[in-house]
Structure formats: structure tokens, C-alpha cells
C-alpha positions as CSV (number, residue, x, y, z in Angstrom):
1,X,9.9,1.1,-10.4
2,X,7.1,-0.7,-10.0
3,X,4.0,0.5,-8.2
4,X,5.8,3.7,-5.7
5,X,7.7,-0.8,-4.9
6,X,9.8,0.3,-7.3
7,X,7.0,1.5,-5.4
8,X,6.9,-1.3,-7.0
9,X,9.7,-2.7,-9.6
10,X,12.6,-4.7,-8.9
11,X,15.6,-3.6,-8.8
12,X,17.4,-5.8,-10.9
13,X,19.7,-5.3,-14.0
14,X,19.8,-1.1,-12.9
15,X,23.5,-0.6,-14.6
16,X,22.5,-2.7,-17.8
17,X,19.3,-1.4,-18.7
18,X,18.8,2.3,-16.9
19,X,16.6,3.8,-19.4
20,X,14.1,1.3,-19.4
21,X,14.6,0.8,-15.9
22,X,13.9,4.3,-14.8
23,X,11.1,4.2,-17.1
24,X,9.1,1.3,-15.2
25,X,10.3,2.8,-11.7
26,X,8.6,6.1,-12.9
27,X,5.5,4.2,-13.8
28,X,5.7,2.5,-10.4
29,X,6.3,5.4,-8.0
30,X,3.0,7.1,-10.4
31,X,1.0,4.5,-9.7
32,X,1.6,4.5,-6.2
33,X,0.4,8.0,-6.0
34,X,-2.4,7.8,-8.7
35,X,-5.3,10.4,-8.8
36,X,-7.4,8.3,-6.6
37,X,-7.5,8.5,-2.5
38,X,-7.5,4.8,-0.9
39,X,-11.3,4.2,-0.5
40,X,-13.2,4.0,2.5
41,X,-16.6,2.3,4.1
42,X,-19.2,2.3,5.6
43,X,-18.7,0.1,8.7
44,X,-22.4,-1.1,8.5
45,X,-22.1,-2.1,5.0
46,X,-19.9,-5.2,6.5
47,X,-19.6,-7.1,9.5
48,X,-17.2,-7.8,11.9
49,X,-17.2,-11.2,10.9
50,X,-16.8,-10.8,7.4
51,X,-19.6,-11.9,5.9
52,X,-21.3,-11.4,2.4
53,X,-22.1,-9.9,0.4
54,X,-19.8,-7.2,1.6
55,X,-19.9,-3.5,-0.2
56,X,-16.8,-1.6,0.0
57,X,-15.8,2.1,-1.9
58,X,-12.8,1.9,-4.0
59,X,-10.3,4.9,-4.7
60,X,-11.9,6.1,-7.8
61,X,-15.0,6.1,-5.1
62,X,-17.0,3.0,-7.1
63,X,-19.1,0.7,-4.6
64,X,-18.2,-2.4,-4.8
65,X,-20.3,-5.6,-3.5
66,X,-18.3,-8.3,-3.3
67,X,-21.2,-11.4,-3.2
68,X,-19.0,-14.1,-1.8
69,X,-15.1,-14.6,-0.3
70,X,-12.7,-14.9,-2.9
71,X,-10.8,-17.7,-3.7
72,X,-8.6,-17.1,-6.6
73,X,-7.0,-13.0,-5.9
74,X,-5.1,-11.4,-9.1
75,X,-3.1,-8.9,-7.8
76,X,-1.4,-5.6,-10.1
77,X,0.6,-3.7,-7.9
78,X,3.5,-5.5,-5.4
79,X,2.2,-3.5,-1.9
80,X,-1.2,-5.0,-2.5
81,X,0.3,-8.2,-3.1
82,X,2.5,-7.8,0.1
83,X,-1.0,-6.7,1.8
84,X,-2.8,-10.2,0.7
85,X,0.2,-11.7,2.5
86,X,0.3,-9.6,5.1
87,X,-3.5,-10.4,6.4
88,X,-2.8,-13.7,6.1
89,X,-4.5,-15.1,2.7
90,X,-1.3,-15.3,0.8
91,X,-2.4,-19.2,-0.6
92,X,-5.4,-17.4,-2.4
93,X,-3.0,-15.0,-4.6
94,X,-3.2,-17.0,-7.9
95,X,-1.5,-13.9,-10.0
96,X,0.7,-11.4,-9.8
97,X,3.0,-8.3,-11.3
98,X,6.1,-8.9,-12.9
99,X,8.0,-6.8,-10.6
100,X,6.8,-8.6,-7.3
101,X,9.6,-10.1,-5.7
102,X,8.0,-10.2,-2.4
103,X,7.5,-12.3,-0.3
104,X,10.0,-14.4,-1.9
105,X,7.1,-17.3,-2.3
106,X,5.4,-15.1,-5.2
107,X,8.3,-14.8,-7.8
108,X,6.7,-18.7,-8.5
109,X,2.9,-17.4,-9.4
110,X,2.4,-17.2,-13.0
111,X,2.6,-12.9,-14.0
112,X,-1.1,-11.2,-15.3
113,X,0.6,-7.9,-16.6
114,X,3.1,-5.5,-15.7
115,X,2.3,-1.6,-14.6
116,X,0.9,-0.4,-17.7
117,X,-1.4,-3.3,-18.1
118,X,-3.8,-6.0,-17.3
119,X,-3.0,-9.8,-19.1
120,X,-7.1,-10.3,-19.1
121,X,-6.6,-13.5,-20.9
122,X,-4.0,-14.6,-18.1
123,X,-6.2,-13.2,-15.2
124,X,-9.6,-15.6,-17.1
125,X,-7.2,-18.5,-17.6
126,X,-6.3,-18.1,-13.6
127,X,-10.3,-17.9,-12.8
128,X,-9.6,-14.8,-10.5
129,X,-12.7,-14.1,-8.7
130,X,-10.9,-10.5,-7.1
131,X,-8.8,-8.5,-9.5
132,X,-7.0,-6.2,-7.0
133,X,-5.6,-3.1,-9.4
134,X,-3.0,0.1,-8.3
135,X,-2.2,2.0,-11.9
136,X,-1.8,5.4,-12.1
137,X,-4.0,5.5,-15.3
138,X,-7.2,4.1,-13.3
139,X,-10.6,5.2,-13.7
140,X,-14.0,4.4,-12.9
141,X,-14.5,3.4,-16.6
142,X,-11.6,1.2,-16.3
143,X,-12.4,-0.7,-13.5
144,X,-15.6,-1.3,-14.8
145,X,-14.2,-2.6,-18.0
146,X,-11.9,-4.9,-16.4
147,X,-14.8,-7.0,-14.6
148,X,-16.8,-7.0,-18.1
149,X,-13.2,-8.4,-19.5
150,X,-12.2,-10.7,-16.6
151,X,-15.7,-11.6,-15.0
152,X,-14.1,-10.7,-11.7
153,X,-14.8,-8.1,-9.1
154,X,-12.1,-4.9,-9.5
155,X,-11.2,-3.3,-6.3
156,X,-8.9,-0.3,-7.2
157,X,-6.7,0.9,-4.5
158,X,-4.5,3.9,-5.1
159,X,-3.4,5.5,-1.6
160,X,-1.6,8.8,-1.8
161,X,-0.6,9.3,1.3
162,X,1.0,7.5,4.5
163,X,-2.4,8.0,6.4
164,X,-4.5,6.4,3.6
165,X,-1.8,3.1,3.1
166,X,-2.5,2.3,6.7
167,X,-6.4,3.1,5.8
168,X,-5.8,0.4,2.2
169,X,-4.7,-2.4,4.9
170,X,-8.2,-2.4,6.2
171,X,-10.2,-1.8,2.9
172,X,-8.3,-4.7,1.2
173,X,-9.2,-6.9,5.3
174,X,-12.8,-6.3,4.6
175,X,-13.0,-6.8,0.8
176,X,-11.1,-10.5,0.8
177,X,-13.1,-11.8,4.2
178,X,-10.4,-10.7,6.9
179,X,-11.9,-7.1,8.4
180,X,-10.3,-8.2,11.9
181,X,-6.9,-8.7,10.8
182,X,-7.4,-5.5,8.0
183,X,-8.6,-3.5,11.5
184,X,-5.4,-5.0,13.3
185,X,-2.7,-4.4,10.2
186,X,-3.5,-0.6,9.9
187,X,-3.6,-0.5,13.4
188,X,-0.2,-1.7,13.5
189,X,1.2,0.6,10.8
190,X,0.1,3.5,12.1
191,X,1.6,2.8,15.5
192,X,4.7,1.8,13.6
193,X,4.9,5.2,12.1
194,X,3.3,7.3,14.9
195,X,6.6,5.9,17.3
196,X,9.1,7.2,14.7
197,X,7.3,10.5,14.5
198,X,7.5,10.6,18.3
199,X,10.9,9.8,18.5
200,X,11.6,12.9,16.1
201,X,9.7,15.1,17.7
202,X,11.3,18.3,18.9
203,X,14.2,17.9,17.0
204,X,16.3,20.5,14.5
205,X,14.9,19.2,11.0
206,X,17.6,19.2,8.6
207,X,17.2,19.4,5.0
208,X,17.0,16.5,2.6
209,X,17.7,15.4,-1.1
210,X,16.5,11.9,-2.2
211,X,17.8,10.8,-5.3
212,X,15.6,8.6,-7.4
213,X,17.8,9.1,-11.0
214,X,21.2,10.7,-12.0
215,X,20.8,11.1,-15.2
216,X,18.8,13.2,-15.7
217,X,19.1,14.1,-11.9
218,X,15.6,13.0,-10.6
219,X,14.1,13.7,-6.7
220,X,10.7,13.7,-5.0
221,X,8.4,16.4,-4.0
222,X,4.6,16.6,-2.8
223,X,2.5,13.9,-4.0
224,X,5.4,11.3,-3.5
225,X,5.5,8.8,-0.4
226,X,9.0,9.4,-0.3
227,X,8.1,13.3,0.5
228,X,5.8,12.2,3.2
229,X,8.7,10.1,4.8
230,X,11.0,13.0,4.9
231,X,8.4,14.8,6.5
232,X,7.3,12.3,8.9
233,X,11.4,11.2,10.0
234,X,11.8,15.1,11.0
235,X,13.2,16.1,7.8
236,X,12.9,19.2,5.2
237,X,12.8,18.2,1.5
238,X,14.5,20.8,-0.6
239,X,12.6,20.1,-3.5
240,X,9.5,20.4,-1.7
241,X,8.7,24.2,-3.3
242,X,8.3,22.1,-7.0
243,X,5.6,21.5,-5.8
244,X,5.8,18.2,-8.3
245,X,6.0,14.5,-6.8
246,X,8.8,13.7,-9.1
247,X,10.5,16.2,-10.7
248,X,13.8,17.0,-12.3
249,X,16.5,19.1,-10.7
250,X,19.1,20.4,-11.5
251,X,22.9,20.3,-10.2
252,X,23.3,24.0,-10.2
253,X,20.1,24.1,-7.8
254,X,21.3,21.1,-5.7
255,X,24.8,23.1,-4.9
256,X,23.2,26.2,-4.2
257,X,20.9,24.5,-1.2
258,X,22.9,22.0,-0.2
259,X,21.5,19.7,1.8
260,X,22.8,18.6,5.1
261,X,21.4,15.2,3.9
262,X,21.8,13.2,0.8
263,X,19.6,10.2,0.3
264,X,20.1,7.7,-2.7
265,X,17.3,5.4,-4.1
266,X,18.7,2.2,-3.8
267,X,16.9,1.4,-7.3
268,X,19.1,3.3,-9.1
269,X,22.4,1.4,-7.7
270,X,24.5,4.4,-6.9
271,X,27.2,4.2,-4.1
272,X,28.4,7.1,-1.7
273,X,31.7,7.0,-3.2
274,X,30.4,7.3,-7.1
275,X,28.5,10.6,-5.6
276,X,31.3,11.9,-4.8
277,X,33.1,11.8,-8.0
278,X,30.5,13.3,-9.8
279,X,32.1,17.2,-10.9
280,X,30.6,20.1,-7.9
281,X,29.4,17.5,-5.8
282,X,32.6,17.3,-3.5
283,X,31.7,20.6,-2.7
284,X,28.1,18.9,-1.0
285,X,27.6,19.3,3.4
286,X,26.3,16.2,2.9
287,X,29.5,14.5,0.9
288,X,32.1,16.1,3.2
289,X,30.5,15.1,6.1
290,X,29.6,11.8,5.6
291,X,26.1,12.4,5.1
292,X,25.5,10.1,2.5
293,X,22.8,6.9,2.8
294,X,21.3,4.6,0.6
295,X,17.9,3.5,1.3
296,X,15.7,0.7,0.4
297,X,13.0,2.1,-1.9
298,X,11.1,-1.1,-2.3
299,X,10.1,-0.3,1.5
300,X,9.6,3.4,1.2
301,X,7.6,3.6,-2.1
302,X,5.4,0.3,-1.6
303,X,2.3,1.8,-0.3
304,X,2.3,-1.9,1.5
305,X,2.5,-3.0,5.1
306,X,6.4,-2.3,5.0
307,X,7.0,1.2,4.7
308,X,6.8,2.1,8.0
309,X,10.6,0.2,7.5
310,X,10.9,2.4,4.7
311,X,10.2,5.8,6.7
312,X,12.6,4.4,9.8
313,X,15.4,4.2,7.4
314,X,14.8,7.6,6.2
315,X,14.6,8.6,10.3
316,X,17.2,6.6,11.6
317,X,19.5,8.1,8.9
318,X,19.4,11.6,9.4
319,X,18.7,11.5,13.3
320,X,20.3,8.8,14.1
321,X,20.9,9.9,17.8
322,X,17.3,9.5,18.3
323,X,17.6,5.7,17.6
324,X,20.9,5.5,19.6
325,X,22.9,5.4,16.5
């Protein structure tokens, strides 16, 4: 996957290449929940106009001063890519991931790296004054390598949670010159989100498998923002007690909670009706009642300014009578 787009990948060639596929989706969803919390500012550091120099606190909690408004933004991760778009400053993104694939305009920027690293020569040859980073391997020490490599300023953004993506809309607003639309976008997201959670509320919560990999069989736990989704769309995720964000389960496990839900990761290109061949799993609530969905993990493991699409899926599918379904 590619940053939590499958978080940030793409979900081409799944059937011809799965194990190098799931690999990078791995890496992906990893990132998307890397060790650092989405930073946060001091609102008098800035102003409301977006002026410089501007000083804002990255996730691995550096402060950054930014002396002047980029120009030329490499981005590493798809939902900050989407986020640049998002605000409004798309025609400054000069590099991106391989696995962006959204909006469609970016597939044509020239690629500085894929999730497990930066193309410094590529991001020098693109004269990127804002290197915008999202690994699951980031440090402090890295970031600060980075801008001795590239010469540019590193902002490192690593949200792990649905609450600090909406927060990462208005850091990334103040860092490239836009702080009104960044205030605006994260004010949008979390209204997005808070209506779905309102529209749950009160309701039975049924319990939920998501299935990121079959083989082995791979879900989402704590630390995932496909857990918080569950949570937030008035679900219970079964694998929640692994207390892991993604771990491996097993079918025997699976059977003996079955779910009223079944959720498959689109990434991994696996219909309803190849889930229920597999041996035991006829024997699934979930399969004999129809309970079966397949949701769009680009939206739900971005930490971008989609996933409140991603989360309504996830909602809409296992209430679907509170969304007049």
C-alpha cells in the first residue's frame, strides 16, 4: 500500500504481483501510522495571512521556520499530496510518490522516491524548496538529514489518528502560505466525520472484520485508521484485543467470532463470491447473510482530505438504514 493510500499504493497489478504488492501496501498503511503524532503550533508563531517566516512543529516535534512561501513542493506520501491539492496549491507540487494516482493530474509529475525512500538527487534536480515527508521510519535525525541532502525545508507529517489527519490539513495550510484554507479544510473534515458519527449514534454496534490480505489472512487493529473507522461508523473490530495495527489472524479465530460484518480491502482484489469459496468460510453470519462489502482503501487509509469518504463507506455499509439504504 502506499502511505495507510495504499494508505498510499495503487492498487494496480494485485493478482500478478501479491507478494510484492502486499509488501508496499504494508509499508504504506505503516507509514500512515508512523511513531510520530501530526504536529501542532503555536498560533502566534504565524499569521492569519500567512506570512514569513512562519515556524511550525512537525510530528517528530522539530520546529520548523519556513523563511519564505514555497514554490517548488516535493511530496512522499499520496494524502499529503492530495492535501497540497486539496488547499488549493496543486500547480506548486513539482514531485511526487510512485504510488500517487491522485488527483489524476499527478500520475504526469516526474517520481522522487517510493515509501522506503527519498530520490535526493531527483528532489535537487526538481529545486524543491518544501520536501513534505510521511515514512514510518522518520526521525528527527532524518528529517534533518534530508534538508542537509536536498537544501530544502522537511516538514514531516505522520498523523495517527482521525482527529490529528483533520489537525495535518491545517499544519500543511500554514506551512505552504494557505493557513485560511488549512483552518477551513480541517474544519470541513471534521464536520464530515462528526455527521457520520451522529448519524450512528445510538445504534446496536455490530462486529467487524476488515480484510487487508488472504494469504496470510491479514486485518487491522489499534494503531490502524482503518480501526478508527470502524469505531467511528458504530462498529466493533474483532481484532481490536491484538492490540496490533496490523496483525495476522487466523481462520480458526475468524469462525469462532464470526463477525456480523465482513469488510474486504479493495487493494487486495478479492470479490464476495471468491470469499465464499474459501473452505469454513460458508459457515461466516456475514457470508450467509449477505454481509459482505468491499471498500475503497485508498480513501480509508490516506490520512488525506478524503477519508471521511473512506469512514462513510465503512458506515453506510454496516448501518445502512441510517443512510436510507
Amino acid at each position: 500500500m502506499g502511505e495507510a493510500t495504499f494508505p498510499e499504493r495503487s492498487p494496480r497489478s494485485v493478482r500478478r504481483v501479491p507478494a510484492a504488492l502486499f509488501s508496499l501496501i504494508l509499508l504504506a498503511l505503516l507509514a500512515a501510522c508512523g511513531p510520530g503524532a501530526v504536529g501542532t503550533q503555536d498560533r502566534q508563531e504565524t499569521t492569519a495571512s500567512g506570512g514569513y517566516p512562519v515556524t511550525v512543529t512537525d510530528s517528530v516535534g522539530r520546529r520548523v521556520t519556513i523563511e519564505s512561501e514555497p514554490q517548488r513542493i516535493a511530496s512522499m506520501a499520496p494524502s499529503l499530496t492530495e492535501t497540497v491539492f486539496a488547499l488549493g496549491e496543486g500547480e506548486k507540487v513539482v514531485g511526487v510518490t510512485t504510488a500517487d494516482d491522485y488527483p489524476p493530474e499527478v500520475r504526469e509529475l516526474p517520481e522522487i522516491g517510493d515509501f522506503q525512500q527519498v530520490n535526493v538527487e531527483k528532489v535537487i534536480e526538481l529545486d524543491a524548496d518544501l520536501l513534505l515527508v510521511s515514512f514510518e521510519y522518520s526521525t528527527r535525525e532524518r528529517a534533518e538529514e534530508l534538508e542537509e541532502e536536498t537544501g530544502a525545508d522537511v516538514l514531516v507529517v505522520n498523523p495517527k489518528s482521525l482527529k490529528e489527519v483533520a489537525g495535518s490539513m491545517e499544519l500543511v495550510g500554514r506551512a505552504i502560505g494557505v493557513p485560511g484554507r488549512g483552518e477551513r479544510l480541517r474544519e470541513r473534515l471534521e464536520g464530515e466525520l462528526g455527521e457520520i458519527s451522529e448519524a450512528v449514534e445510538g445504534r446496536p454496534r455490530p462486529t467487524v472484520f476488515y480484510e487487508l490480505w488472504h494469504d496470510p489472512l491479514q486485518t487491522v487493529g489499534p494503531g490502524s485508521f482503518i480501526h478508527d473507522a470502524i469505531v467511528l461508523a458504530g462498529g466493533r473490530n474483532i481484532a481490536a484485543s491484538t492490540g496490533k495495527a496490523y496483525p495476522t489472524y487466523s481462520v480458526e479465530t475468524l469462525i469462532r467470532k464470526d463477525p456480523d460484518y465482513y469488510l474486504l480491502g479493495s487493494a487486495a482484489g478479492v470479490s464476495p463470491e471468491e470469499l465464499e469459496e474459501r473452505p469454513g468460510y460458508s459457515a461466516l453470519s456475514a457470508v450467509r447473510k449477505g454481509r459482505v462489502a468491499v471498500v475503497n482503501d485508498d480513501l480509508v487509509t490516506r490520512p488525506g482530505p478524503r477519508i471521511a469518504k473512506g469512514v462513510r463507506q465503512i458506515a453506510e455499509a454496516i448501518h445502512p438504514e441510517a443512510f436510507g439504504r
